[in-house]
C-alpha positions as a printed Julia matrix, in Angstrom:
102×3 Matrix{Float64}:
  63.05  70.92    2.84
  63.31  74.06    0.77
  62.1   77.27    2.02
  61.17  80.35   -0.44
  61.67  83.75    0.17
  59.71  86.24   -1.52
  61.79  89.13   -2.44
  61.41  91.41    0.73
  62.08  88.24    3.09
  64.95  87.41    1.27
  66.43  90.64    1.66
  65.44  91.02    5.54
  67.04  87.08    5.76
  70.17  87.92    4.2
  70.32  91.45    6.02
  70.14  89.73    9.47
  73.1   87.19    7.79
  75.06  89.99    7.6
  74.4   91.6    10.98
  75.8   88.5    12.47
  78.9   88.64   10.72
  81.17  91.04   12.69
  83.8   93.01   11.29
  82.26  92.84    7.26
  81.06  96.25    6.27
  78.32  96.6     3.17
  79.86  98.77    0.27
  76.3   98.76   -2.03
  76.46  94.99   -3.12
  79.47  94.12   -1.88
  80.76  92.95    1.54
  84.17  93.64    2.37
  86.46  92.45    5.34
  89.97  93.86    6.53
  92.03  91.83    8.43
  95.57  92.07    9.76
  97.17  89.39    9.48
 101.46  88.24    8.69
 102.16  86.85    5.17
 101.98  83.75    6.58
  98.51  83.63    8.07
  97.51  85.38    4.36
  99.09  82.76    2.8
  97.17  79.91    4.78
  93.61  81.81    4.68
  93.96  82.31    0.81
  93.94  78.6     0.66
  91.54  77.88    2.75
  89.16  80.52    1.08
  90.16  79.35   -2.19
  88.68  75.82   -1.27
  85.41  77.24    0.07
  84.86  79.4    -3.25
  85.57  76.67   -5.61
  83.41  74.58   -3.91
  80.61  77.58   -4.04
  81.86  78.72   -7.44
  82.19  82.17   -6.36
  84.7   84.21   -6.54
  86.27  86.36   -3.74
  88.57  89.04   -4.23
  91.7   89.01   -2.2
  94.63  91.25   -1.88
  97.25  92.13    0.49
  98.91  95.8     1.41
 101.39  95.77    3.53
 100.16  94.33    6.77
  96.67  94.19    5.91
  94.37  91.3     3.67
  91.38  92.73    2.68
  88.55  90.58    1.14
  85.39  91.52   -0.97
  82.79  89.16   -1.83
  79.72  90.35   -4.19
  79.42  90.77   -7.63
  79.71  94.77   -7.86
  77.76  95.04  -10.41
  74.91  96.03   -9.5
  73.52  92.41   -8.93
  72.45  91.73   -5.28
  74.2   89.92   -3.11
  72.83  85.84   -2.83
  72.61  83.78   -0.15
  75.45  81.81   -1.57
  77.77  85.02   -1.38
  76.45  85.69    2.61
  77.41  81.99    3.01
  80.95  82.32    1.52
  81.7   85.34    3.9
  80.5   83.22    6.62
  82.83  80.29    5.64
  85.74  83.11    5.34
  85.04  83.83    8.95
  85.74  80.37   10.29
  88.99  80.02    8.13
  90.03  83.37    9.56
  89.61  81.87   13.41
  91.47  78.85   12.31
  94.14  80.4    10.55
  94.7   83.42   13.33
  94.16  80.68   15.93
  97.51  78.33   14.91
């Protein structure tokens, strides 16, 4: 069964999404996570994300600096951030326990 949002709803659903995901911080219509991780573990979570977001068709952005991997998920262009996007962060979250927990 489908359920519709109306536009406020949708916001208020995907803001309390969000809430529950710790350690992502809002940047206007992006979502962005910093994680330190080893080369390896960035290695492993890239592929696991990588699976996720084809899967979604989304596209993540994922980098690495010296000991840190930081993600970003969102368009950043102005477009608000979908349920699909909130989802993909969530999915990130339970590759990063599995990768951080090996």
């Amino acid at each position: 069964m489908r359920v519709l949002f109306n536009g406020r709803a949708k916001h208020d659903y995907l803001s309390d999404a969000l809430a529950l995901l710790s350690g992502w911080t809002r940047e206007g219509e992006q979502i962005r996570r910093t994680l330190v991780i080893d080369d390896t573990q960035h290695a492993a979570l890239t592929e696991r994300v990588a699976v996720v977001a084809d899967a979604l068709r989304l596209r993540p952005e994922i980098s690495r600096r010296a000991d840190r991997t930081q993600i970003r998920v969102g368009h950043g262009d102005g477009e608000p951030l979908t349920e699909g996007e909130v989802l993909l962060a969530a999915r990130i979250e339970d590759a990063v326990r599995a990768v951080t927990d090996l």
